[in-house]
DOSE-325437 format. One record per residue (C-alpha): x, y, z; residue in one letter. Coordinates in nm, 2 decimals. Each point is the difference from the previous one (the first is absolute). Layout:
! DOSE-325437
<site xx="X" yy="Y" zz="Z" r="a"/>
...
END
This chain:
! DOSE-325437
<site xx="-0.11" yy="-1.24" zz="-1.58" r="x"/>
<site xx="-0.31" yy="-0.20" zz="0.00" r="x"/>
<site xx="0.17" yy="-0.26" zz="0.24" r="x"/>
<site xx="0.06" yy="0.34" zz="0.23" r="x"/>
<site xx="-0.31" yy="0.07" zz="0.02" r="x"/>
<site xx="-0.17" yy="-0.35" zz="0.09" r="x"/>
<site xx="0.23" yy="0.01" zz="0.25" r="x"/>
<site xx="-0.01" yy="0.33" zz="0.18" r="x"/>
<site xx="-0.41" yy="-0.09" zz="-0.01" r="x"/>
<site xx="0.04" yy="-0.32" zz="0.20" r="x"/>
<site xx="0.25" yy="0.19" zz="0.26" r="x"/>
<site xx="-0.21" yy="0.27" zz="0.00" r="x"/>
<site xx="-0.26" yy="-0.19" zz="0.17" r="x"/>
<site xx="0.20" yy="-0.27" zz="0.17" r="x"/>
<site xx="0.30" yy="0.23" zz="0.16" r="x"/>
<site xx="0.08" yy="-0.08" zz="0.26" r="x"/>
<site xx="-0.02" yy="-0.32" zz="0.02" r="x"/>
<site xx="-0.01" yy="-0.17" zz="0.34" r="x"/>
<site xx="-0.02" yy="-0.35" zz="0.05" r="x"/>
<site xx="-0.18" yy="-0.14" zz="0.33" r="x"/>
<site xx="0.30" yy="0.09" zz="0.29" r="x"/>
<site xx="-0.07" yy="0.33" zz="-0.09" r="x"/>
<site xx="-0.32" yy="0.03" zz="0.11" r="x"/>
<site xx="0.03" yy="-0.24" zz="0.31" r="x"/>
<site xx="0.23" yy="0.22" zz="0.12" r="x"/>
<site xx="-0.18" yy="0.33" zz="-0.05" r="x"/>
<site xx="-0.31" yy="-0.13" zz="0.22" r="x"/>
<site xx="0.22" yy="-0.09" zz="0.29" r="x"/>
<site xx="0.17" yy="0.37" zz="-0.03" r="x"/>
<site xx="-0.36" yy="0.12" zz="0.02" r="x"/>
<site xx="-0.14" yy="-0.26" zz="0.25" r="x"/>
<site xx="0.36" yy="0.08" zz="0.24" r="x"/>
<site xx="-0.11" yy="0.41" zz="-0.08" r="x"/>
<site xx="0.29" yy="0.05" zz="-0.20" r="x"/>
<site xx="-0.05" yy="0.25" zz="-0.31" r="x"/>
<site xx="0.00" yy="-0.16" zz="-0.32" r="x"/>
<site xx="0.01" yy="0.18" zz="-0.33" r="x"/>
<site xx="-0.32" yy="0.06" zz="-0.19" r="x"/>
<site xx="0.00" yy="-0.25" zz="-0.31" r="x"/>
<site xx="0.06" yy="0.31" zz="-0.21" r="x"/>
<site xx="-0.13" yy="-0.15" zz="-0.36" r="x"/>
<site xx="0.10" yy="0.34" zz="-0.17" r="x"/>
<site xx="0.31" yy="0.09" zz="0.08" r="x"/>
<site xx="0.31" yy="0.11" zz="-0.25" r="x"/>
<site xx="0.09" yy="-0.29" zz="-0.08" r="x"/>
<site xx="-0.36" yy="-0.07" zz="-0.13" r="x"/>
<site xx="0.01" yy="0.35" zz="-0.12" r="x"/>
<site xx="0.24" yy="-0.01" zz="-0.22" r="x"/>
<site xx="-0.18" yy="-0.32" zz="-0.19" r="x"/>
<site xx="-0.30" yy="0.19" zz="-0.05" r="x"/>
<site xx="0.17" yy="0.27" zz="-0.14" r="x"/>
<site xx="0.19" yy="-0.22" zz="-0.25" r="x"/>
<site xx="-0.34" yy="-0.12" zz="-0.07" r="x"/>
<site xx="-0.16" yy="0.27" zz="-0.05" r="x"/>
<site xx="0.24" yy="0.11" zz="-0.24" r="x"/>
<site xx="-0.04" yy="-0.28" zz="-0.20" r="x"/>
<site xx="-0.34" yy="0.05" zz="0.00" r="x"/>
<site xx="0.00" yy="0.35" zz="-0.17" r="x"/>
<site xx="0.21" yy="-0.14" zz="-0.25" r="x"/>
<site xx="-0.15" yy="-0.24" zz="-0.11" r="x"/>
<site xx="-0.38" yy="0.07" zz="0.04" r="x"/>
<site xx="-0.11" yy="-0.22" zz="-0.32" r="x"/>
<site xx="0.21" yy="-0.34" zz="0.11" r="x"/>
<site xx="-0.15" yy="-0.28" zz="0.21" r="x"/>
<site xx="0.31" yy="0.02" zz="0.20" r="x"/>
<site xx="-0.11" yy="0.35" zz="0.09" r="x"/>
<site xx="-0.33" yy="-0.10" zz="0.09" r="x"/>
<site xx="0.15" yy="-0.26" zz="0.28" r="x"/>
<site xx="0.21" yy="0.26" zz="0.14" r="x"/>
<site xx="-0.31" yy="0.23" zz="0.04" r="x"/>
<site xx="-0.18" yy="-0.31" zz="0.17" r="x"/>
<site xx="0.28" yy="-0.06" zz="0.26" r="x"/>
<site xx="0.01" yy="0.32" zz="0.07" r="x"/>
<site xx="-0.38" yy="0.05" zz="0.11" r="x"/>
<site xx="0.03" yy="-0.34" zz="0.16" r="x"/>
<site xx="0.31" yy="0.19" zz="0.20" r="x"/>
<site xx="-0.19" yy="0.35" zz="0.10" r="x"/>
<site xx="-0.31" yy="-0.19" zz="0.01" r="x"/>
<site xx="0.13" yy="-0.20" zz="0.33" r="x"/>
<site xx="0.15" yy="0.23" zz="0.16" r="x"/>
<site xx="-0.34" yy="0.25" zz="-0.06" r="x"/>
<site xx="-0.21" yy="-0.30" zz="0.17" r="x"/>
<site xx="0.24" yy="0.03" zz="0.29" r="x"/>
<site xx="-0.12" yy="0.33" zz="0.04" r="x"/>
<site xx="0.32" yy="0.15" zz="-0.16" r="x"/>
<site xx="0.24" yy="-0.01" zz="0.27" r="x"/>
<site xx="0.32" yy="0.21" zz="-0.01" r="x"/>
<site xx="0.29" yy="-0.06" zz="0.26" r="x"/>
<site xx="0.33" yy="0.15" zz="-0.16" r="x"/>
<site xx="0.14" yy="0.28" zz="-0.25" r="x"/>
<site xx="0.05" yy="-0.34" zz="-0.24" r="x"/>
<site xx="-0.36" yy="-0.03" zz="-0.03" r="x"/>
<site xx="-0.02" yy="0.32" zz="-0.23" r="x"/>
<site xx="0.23" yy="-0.13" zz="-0.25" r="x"/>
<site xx="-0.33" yy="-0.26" zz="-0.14" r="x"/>
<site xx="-0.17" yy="0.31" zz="-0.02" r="x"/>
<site xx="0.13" yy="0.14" zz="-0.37" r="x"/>
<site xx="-0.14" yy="-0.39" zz="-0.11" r="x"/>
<site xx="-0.30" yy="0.09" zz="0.20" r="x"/>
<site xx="-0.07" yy="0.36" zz="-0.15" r="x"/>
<site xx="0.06" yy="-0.18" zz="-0.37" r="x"/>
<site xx="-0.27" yy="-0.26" zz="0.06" r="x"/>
<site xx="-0.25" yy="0.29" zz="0.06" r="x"/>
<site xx="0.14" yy="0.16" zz="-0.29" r="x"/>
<site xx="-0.05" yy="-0.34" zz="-0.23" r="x"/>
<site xx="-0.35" yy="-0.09" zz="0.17" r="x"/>
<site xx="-0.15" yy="0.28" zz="0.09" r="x"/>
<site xx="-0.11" yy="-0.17" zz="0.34" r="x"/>
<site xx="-0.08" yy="0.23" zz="0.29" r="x"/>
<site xx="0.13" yy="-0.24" zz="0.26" r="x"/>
<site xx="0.38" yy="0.02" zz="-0.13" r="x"/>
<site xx="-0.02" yy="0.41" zz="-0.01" r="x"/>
<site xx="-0.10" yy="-0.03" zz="0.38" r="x"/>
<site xx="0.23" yy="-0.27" zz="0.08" r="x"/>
<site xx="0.27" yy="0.29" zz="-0.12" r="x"/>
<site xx="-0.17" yy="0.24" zz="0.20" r="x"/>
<site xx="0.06" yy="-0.20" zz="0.30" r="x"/>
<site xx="0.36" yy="-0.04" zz="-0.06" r="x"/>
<site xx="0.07" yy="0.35" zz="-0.01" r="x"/>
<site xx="-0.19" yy="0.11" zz="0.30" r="x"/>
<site xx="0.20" yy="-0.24" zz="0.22" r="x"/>
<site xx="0.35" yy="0.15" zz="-0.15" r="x"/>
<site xx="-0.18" yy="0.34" zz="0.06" r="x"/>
<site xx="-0.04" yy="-0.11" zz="0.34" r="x"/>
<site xx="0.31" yy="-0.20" zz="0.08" r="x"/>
<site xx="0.31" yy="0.14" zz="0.26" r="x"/>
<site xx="0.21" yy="0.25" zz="-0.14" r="x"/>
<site xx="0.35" yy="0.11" zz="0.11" r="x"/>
<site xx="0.06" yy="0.33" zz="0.14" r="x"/>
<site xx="0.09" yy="0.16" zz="-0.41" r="x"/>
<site xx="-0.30" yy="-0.22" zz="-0.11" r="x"/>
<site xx="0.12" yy="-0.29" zz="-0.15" r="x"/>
<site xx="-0.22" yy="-0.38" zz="0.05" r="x"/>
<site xx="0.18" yy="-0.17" zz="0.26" r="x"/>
<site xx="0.07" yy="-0.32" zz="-0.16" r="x"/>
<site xx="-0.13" yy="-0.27" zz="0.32" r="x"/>
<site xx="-0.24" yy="0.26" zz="0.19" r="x"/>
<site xx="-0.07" yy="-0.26" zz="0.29" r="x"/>
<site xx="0.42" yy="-0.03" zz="0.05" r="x"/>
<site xx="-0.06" yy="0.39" zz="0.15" r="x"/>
<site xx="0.40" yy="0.06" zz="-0.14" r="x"/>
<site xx="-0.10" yy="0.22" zz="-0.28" r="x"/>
<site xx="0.28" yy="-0.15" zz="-0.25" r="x"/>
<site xx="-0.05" yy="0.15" zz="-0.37" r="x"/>
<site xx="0.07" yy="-0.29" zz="-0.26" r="x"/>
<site xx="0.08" yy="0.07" zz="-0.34" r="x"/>
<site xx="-0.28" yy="-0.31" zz="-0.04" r="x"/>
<site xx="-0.26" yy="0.20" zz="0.04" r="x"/>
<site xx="0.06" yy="0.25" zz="-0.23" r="x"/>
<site xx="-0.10" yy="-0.25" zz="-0.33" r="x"/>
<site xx="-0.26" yy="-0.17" zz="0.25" r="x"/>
<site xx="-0.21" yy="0.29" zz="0.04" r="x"/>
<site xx="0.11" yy="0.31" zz="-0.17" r="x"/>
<site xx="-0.11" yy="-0.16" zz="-0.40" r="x"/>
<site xx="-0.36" yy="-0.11" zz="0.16" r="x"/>
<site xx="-0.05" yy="0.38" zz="0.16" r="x"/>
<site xx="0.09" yy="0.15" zz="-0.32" r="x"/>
<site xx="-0.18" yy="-0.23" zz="-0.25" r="x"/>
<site xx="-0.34" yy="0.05" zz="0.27" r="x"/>
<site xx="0.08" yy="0.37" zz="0.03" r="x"/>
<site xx="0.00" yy="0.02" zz="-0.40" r="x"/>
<site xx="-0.31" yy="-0.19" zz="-0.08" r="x"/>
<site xx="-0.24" yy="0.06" zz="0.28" r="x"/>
<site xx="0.14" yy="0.36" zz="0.02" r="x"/>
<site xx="0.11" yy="0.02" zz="0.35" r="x"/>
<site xx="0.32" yy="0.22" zz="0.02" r="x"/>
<site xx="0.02" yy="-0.06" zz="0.37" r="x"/>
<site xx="0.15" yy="-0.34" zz="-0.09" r="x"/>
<site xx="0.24" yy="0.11" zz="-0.26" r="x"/>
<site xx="0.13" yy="0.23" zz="0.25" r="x"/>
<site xx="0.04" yy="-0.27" zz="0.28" r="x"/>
<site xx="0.19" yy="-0.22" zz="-0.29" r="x"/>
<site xx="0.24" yy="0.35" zz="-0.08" r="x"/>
<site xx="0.06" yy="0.05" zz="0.39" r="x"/>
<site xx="0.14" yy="-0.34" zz="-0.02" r="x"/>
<site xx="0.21" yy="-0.02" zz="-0.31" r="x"/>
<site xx="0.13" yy="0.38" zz="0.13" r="x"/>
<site xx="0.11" yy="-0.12" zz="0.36" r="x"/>
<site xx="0.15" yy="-0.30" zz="-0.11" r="x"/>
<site xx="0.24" yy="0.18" zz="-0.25" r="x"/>
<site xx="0.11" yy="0.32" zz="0.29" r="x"/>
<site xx="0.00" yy="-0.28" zz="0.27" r="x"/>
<site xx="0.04" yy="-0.39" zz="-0.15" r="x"/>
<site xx="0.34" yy="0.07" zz="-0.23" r="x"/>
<site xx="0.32" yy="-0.07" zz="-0.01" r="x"/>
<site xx="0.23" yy="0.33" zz="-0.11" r="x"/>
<site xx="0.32" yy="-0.13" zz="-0.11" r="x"/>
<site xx="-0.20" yy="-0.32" zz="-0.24" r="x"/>
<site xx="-0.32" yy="0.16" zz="-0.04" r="x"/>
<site xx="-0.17" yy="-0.34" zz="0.09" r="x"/>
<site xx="-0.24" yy="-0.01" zz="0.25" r="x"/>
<site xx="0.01" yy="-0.16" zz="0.31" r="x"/>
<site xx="-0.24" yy="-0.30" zz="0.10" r="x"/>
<site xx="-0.14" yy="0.27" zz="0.19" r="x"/>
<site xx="0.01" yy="0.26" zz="0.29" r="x"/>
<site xx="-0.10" yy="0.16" zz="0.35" r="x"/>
<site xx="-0.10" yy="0.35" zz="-0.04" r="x"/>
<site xx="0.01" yy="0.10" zz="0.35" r="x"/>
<site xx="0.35" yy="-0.11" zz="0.06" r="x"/>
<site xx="0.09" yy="0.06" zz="-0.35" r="x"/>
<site xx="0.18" yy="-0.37" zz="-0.03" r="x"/>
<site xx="-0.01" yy="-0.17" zz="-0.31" r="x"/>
<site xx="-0.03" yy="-0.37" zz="0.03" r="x"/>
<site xx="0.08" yy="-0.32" zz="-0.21" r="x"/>
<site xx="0.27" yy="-0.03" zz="-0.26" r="x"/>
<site xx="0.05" yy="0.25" zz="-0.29" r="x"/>
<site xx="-0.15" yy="-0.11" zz="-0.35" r="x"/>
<site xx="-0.20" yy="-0.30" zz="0.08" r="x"/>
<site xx="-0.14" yy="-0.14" zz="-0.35" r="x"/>
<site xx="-0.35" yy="-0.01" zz="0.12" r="x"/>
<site xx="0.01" yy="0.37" zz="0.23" r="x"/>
<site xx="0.14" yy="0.13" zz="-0.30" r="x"/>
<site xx="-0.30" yy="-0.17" zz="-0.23" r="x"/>
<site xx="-0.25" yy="0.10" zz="0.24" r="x"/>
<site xx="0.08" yy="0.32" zz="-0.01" r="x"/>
<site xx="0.04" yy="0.05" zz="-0.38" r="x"/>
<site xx="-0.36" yy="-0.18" zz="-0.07" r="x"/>
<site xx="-0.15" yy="0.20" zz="0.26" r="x"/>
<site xx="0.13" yy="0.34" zz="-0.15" r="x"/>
<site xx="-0.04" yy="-0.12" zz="-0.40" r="x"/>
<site xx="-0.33" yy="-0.10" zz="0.07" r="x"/>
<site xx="-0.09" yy="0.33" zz="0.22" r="x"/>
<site xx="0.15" yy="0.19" zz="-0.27" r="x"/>
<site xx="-0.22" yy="-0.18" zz="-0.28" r="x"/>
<site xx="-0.33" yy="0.09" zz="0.19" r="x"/>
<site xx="0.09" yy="0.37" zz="0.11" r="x"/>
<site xx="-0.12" yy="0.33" zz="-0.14" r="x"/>
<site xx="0.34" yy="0.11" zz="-0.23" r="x"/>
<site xx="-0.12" yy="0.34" zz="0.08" r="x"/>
<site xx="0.06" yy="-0.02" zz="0.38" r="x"/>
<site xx="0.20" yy="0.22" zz="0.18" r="x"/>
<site xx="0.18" yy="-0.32" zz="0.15" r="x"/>
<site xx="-0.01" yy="-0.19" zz="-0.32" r="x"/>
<site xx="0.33" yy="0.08" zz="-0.14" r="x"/>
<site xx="0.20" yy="-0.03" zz="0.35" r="x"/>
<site xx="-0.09" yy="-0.32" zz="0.01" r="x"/>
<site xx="0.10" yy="-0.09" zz="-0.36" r="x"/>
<site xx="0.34" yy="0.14" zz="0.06" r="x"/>
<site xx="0.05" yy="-0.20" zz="0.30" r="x"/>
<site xx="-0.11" yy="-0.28" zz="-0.15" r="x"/>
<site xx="0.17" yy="0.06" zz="-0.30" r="x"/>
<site xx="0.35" yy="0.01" zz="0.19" r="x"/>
<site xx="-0.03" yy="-0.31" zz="0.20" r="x"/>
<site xx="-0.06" yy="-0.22" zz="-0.34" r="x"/>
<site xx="0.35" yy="0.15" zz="-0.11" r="x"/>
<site xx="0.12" yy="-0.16" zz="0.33" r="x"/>
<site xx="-0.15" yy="-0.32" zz="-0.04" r="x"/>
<site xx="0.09" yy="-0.06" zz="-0.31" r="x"/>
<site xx="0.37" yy="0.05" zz="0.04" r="x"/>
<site xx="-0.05" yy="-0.30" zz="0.21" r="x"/>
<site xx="-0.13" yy="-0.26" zz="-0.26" r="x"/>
<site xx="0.15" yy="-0.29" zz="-0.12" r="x"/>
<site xx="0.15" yy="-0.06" zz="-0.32" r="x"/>
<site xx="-0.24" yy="-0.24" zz="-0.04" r="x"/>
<site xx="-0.29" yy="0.25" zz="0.04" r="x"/>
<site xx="-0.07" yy="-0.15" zz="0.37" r="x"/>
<site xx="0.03" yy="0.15" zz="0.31" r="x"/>
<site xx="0.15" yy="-0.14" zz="0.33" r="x"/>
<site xx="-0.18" yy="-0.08" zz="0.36" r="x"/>
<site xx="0.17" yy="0.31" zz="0.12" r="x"/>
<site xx="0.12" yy="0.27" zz="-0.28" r="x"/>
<site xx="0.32" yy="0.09" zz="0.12" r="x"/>
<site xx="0.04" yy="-0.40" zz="0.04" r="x"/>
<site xx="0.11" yy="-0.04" zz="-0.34" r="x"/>
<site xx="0.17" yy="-0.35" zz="0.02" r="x"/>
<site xx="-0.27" yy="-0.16" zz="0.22" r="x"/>
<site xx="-0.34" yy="-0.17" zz="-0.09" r="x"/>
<site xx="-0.22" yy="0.12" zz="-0.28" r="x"/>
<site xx="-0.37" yy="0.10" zz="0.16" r="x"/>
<site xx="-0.27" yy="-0.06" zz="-0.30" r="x"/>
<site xx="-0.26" yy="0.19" zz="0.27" r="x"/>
<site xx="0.23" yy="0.31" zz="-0.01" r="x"/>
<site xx="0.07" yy="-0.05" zz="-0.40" r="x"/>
<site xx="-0.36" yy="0.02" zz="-0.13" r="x"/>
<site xx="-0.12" yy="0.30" zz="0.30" r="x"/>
<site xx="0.30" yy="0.22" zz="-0.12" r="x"/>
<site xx="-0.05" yy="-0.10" zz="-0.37" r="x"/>
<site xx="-0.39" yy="0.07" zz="-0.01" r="x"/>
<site xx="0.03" yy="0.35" zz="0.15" r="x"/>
<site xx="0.22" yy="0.11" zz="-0.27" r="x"/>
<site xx="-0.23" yy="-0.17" zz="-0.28" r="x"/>
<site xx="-0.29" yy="0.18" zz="0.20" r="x"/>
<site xx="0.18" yy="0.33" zz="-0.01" r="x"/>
<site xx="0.06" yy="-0.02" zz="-0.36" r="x"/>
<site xx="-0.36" yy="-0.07" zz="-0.05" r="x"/>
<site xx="-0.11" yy="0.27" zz="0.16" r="x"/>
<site xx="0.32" yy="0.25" zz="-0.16" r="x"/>
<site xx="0.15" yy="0.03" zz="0.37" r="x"/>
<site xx="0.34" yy="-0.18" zz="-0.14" r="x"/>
<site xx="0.08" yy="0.11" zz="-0.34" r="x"/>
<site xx="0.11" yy="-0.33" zz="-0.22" r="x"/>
<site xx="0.38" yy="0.05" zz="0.08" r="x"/>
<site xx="-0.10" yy="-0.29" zz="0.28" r="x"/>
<site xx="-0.17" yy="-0.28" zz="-0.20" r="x"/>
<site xx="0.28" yy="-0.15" zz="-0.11" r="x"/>
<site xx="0.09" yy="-0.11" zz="0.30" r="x"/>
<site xx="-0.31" yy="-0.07" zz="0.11" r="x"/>
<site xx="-0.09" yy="-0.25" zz="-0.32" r="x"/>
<site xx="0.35" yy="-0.16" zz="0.09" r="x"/>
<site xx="-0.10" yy="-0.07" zz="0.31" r="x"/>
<site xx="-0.33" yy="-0.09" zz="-0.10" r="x"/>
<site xx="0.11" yy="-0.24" zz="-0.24" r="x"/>
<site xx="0.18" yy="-0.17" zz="0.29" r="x"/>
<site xx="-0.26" yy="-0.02" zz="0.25" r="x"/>
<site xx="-0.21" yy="-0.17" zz="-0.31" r="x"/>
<site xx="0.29" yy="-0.29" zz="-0.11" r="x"/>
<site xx="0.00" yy="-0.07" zz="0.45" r="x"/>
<site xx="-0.39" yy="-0.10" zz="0.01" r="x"/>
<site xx="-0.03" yy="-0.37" zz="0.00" r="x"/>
<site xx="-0.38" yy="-0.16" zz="0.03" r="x"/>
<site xx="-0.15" yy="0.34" zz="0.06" r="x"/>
<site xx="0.17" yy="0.05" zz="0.24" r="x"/>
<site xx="0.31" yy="0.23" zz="0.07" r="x"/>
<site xx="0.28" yy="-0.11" zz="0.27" r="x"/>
<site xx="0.33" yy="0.15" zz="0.17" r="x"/>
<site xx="-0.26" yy="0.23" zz="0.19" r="x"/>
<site xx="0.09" yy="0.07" zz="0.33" r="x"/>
<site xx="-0.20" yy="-0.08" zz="0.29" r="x"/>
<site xx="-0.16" yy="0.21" zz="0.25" r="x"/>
<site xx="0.12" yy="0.30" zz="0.18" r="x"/>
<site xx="-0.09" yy="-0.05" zz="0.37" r="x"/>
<site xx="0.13" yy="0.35" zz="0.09" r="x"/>
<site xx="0.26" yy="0.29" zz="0.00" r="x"/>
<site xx="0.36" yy="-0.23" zz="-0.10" r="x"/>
<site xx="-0.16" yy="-0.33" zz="0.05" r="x"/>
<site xx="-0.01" yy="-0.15" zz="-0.38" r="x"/>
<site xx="0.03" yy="-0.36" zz="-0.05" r="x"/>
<site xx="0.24" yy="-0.12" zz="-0.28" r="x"/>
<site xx="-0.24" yy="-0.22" zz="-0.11" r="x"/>
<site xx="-0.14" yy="0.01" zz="-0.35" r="x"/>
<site xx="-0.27" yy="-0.18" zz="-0.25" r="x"/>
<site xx="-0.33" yy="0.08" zz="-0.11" r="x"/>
<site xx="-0.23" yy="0.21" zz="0.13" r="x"/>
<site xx="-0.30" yy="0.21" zz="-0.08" r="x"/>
<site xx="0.19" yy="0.34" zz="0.06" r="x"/>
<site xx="0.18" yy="-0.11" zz="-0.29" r="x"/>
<site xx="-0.24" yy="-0.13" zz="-0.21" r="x"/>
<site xx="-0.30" yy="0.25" zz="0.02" r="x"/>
<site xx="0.26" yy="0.31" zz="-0.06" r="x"/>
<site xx="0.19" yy="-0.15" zz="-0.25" r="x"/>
<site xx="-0.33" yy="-0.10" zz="-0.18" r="x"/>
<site xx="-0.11" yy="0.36" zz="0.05" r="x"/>
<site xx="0.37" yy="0.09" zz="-0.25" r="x"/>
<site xx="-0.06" yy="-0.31" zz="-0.25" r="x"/>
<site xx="-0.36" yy="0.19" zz="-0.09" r="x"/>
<site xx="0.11" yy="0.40" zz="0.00" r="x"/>
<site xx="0.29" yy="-0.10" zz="-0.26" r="x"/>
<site xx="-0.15" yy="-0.26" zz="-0.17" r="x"/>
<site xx="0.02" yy="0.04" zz="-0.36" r="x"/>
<site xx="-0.15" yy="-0.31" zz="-0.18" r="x"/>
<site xx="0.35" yy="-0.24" zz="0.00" r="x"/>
<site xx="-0.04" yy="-0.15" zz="0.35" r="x"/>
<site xx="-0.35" yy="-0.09" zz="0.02" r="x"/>
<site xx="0.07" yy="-0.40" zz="0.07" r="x"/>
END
């Protein structure tokens, strides 16, 4: 695990990593007045590194390993504060659970404030006509994507919980609601990639690994941070409760689950794998899954673990670029790594330390 975590700290401040074309041709988009995207240096990807991190952080307080995480991490927020904390997509949010936990293990100011800002920009962002974050604001085509529900929802709940603002818990619930009346699939009960509320069409394919993991880390960790006691509360475990039945009818013998569920004889997605398998540890934490599922979550987990080769962990699919536009191309990437780190640390139990 210790290879993991060097790792995810040198991507976590070196992803992505462009190499001199790059920027050549980014300052003759913006001298010909073409729009360029902002170099976004805290996006999901990033994220989901500094979540793993964090993790292993709280862990393993005591170790020197610990210690370096904790260091990449302020080296992380720290230049992205200096910017003047910038925020340009839903993704953004996703840093923000690492962010919150280094005010947590600091006690600095700077990283509370940092949160702050965060959640006033998802307070503010465009919102569909039920309420739901339009995933690409500036697009103006209001499309709902199941993305956004573990991009934003687990921040707003974890801020809501430990700065006490319920306004944000109830944006995250509006969410996580809407998604399950408007973003599902009936006859599976697998979401779609994601939907249009106004039309009422449902777009992408049925049971994408990472839709589906998005949306079962966004609820497990809403879930974890939420009052038990809320009128909403148990809704939402039911629901959530009911689509881990449905996902897990899809897993492999093996413990691993395909790029797309119902796509049992295609490629093997480690991204999807370690998202699906961490809600469910999550959930058992926290008493939302009783331990009926940890079997076959450990088996799963015990694949994931034998895959990981140089801290790193492959057969990762690549980028979505939208609604039915996944690229069959798979290796290693930090959506894989950071989550699957995030898994290695919730059900460690002393054998795998190495």
């Amino acid at each position: 695990m210790l290879e993991m975590v060097k790792e995810a700290s040198r991507e976590l401040l070196r992803y992505p990593e462009r190499d001199a074309g790059y920027y050549i041709k980014r300052t003759i988009k913006k001298l010909a007045g073409r729009a360029v995207e902002p170099p976004d240096r805290i996006n999901w990807p990033n994220g989901i590194l500094a979540k793993g991190l964090m993790d292993y952080y709280m862990g393993h307080k005591n170790s020197g390993e610990a210690g370096a995480a904790l260091d990449a991490l302020k080296a992380y927020f720290d230049r992205w504060m200096k910017k003047g904390c910038p925020m340009y997509y839903l993704d953004d949010a996703f840093s923000g659970m690492a962010l919150m936990g280094l005010h947590q293990a600091t006690g600095e100011e700077k990283y509370k404030q940092g949160a702050e800002l965060m959640a006033q920009y998802l307070f503010r962002h465009r919102t569909d006509g039920a309420g739901s974050l339009c995933y690409r604001a500036s697009q103006e085509n209001q499309y709902i994507f199941a993305d956004a529900i573990g991009l934003a929802c687990p921040f707003l709940c974890q801020y809501g919980s430990l700065y006490e603002k319920q306004e944000a818990i109830n944006l995250a619930v509006v969410q996580i609601q809407n998604f399950i009346d408007f973003g599902m699939d009936y006859k599976t009960g697998l979401p779609y990639h994601g939907y249009h509320y106004e039309s009422g069409v449902k777009y992408g394919i049925i049971g994408w690994g990472r839709a589906v993991g998005w949306l079962m880390v966004g609820m497990a960790e809403s879930l974890a941070c939420m009052d038990s006691g809320r009128p909403d509360f148990d809704v939402l475990k039911q629901s959530y409760r009911r689509l881990v039945d449905k996902v897990e009818a899809y897993q492999l013998e093996n413990g691993l689950y395909t790029w797309q569920l119902e796509a049992r004889e295609g490629p093997v997605d480690t991204s999807a794998t370690a998202m699906i398998l961490y809600a469910i540890a999550r959930s058992l934490e926290t008493k939302v899954l009783i331990g009926i599922h940890k079997s076959r979550m450990m088996r799963g987990r015990q694949a994931l673990w034998g895959m990981v080769t140089e801290g790193k962990l492959g057969q990762c699919l690549a980028e979505c670029q939208g609604f039915s536009q996944y690229p069959q191309v798979y290796g290693a990437y930090p959506w894989s790594l950071g989550m699957a780190l995030s898994l290695f640390v919730m059900t460690e139990d002393g054998k795998e330390n190495g």
